[in-house]
C-alpha positions, 0 to 999 in steps of 0.5 A: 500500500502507498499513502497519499498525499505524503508517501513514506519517508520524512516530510516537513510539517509546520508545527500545529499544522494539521496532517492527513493521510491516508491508504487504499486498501487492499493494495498490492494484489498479485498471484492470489496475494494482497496487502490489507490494512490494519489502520494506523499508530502515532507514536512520539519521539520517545516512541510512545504512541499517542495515537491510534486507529483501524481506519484508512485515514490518518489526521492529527496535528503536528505538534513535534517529531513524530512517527506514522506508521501503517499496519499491513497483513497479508490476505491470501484468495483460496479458489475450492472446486469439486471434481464430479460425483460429490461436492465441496463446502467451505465457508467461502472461495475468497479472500483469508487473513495470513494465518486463518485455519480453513475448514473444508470438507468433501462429500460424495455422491451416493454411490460413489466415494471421495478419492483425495484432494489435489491442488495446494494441499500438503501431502500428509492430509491429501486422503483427508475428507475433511481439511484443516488448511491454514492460509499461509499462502494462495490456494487451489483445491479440488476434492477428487471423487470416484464411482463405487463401480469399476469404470474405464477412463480414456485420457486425452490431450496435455495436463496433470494426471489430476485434471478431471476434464481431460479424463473420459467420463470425466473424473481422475481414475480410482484405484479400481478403475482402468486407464488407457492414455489415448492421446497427448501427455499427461503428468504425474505429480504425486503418487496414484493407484488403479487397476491398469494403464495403458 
């Protein structure tokens, strides 16, 4: 974030001269990472502070040397998505403070089960149906869900194994299904199981 009208740095200032500044705010958004502003703290020379507040804007009179300093955090977007066969609940797709731990849990259609989870999620819970993910960083997941029967896919085109349009019927392959790699490349990741490939 810049503030305006003054940016950061030093600014001269006549003594009793009243000071407003202020910040958009979120800022600096890029690759599913943003800045949000957390307010405002005045402080002396002493580096007591005199002042204070959540807001976006800053005014005060100068009535010596003093320090304005802009609270940031980090905000990270998590985007959740569902292969077929079941669905996904999260309290939002959306924006999350650094830190915050994200409940999302995959349900499957009747009939079928949940696979695992692919995308931005740690290795050592991906077979978790119910995640626990703390937001540290952008996020893309999708829960992979599987017929109970046992089905024939057909790869085609380029992507990760993972990719559940490029399969036919659409949806990643399970443990028990079989796969035939019709055309294109595909690109495994992580670690699978099925019944055959061809």
């Amino acid at each position: 974030g810049r503030p305006v009208p003054n940016g950061y740095g030093s600014s001269i200032m006549a003594t009793n001269a009243l000071f407003t500044n202020s910040v958009t705010t979120p800022a600096d958004e890029t690759n599913g990472g943003r800045h949000a502003g957390l307010g405002w703290s005045l402080a002396d020379t002493s580096g007591a502070i005199v002042a204070s507040d959540s807001t976006t804007q800053a005014e005060f009179l100068v009535t010596n040397s003093m320090t304005l300093t802009w609270r940031w955090t980090n905000e990270y977007y998590l985007n959740v998505g569902a292969g077929p066969y079941g669905t996904v609940s999260v309290e939002k797709t959306g924006w999350y403070t650094n830190g915050t731990v994200v409940t999302a849990t995959a349900t499957p259609a009747s009939d079928c089960y949940f696979l695992e989870w692919n995308g931005d999620v740690p290795a050592d819970i991906r077979s978790n149906a119910t995640l626990l993910l703390t937001m540290t960083q952008p996020r893309t997941i999708e829960a992979a869900f599987c017929s109970n029967g046992v089905e024939f896919k057909t790869w085609s085109g380029n992507g990760n194994w993972t990719s559940a349009t490029n399969w036919s019927p659409a949806g990643m392959p399970g443990p028990e299904d079989d796969a035939l790699i019709r055309t294109g490349t595909v690109v495994l990741s992580t670690g699978e199981g099925i019944s055959s490939l061809t």
